[in-house]
VOBA-1610 file (N, C-alpha, C; in pm, whole numbers, padded with zeros to 5 digits, always signed):
BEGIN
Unk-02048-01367-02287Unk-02076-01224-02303Unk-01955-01156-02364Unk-01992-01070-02433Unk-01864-00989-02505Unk-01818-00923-02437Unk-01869-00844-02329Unk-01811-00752-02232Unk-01763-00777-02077Unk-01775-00922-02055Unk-01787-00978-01942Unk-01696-00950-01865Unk-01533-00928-02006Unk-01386-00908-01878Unk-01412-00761-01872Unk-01463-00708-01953Unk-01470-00497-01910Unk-01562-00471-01755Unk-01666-00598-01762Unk-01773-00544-01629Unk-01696-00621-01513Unk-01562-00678-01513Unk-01529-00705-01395Unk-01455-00589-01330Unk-01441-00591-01182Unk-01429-00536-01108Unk-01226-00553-01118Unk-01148-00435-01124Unk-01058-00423-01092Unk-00976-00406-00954Unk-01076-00365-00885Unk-01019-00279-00702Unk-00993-00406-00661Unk-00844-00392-00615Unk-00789-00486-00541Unk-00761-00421-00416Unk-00723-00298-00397Unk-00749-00204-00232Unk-00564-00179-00307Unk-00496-00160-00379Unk-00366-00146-00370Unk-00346-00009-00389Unk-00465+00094-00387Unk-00425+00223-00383Unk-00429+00275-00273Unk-00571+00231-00167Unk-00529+00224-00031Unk-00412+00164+00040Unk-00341+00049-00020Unk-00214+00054+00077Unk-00121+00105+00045Unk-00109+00128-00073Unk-00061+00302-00120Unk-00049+00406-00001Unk-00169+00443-00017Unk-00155+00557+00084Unk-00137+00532+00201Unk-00219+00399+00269Unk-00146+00378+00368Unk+00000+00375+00490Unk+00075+00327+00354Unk+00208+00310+00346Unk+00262+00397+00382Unk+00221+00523+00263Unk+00272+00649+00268Unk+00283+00729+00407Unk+00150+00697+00461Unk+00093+00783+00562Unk+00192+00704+00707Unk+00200+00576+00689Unk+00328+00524+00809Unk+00425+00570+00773Unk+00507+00644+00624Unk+00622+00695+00633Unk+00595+00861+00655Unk+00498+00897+00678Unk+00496+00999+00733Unk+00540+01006+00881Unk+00413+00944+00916Unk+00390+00948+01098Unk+00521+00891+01149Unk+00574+00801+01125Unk+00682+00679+01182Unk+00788+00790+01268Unk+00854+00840+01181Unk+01003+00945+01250Unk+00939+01061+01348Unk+00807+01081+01376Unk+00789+01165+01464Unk+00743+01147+01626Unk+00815+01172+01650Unk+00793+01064+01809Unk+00660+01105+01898Unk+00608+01232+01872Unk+00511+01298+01917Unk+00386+01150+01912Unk+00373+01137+01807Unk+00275+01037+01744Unk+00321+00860+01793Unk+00413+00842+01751Unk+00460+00717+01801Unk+00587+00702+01863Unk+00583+00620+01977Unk+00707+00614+02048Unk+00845+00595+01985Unk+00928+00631+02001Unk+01053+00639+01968Unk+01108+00486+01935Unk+01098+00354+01977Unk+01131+00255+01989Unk+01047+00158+01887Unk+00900+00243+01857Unk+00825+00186+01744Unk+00865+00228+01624Unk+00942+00397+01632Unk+00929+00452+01473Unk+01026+00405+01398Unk+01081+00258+01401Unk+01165+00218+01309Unk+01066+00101+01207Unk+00969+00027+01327Unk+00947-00088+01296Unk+00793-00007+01226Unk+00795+00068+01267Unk+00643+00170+01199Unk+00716+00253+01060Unk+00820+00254+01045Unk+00882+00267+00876Unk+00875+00188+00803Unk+00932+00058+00844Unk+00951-00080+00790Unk+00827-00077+00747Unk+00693-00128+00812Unk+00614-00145+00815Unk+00535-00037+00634Unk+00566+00056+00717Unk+00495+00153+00584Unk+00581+00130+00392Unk+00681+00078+00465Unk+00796+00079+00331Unk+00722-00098+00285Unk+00676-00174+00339Unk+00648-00314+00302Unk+00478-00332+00269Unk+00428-00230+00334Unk+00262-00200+00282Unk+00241-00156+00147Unk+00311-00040+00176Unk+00341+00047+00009Unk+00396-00030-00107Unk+00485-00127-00062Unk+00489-00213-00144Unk+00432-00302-00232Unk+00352-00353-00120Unk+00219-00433-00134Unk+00104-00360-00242Unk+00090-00276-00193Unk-00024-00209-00268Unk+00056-00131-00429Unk+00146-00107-00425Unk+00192-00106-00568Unk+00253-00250-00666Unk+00256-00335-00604Unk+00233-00453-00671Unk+00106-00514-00689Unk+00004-00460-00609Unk-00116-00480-00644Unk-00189-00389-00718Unk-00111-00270-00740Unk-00237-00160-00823Unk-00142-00183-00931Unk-00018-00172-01003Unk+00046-00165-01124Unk+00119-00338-01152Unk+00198-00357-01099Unk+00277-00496-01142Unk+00202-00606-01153Unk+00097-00649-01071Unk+00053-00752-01073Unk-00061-00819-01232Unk-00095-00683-01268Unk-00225-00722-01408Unk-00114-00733-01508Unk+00010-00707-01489Unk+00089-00692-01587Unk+00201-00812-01668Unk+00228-00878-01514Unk+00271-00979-01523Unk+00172-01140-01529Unk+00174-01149-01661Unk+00057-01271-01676Unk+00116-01337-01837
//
């Protein structure tokens, strides 16, 4: 088919862990929401998601 690579599906979810990410570097430093002893490992966490999902929405189709 001539169009076969246009009708494939791109969504790999890396804009959701995008925001995801984002949204643990929100919440993380506020202790109201998460305990004080989590909001380091709940940064980490958001800083290594976000990661994830921008190597999956931009770097990854790129490098080939």
């Amino acid at each position: 088919m001539v169009h076969g690579e246009h009708n494939k599906s791109r969504n790999s979810g890396g804009f959701a862990l995008i925001i995801l990410g984002a949204l643990m570097l929100i919440i993380g430093p506020q202790e109201a929401i998460v305990p004080k002893s989590l909001s380091i490992i709940v940064w980490i966490a958001g800083i290594i998601i976000g990661g994830i999902g921008f190597y999956l929405k931009f770097i990854k189709n790129r490098v080939k």
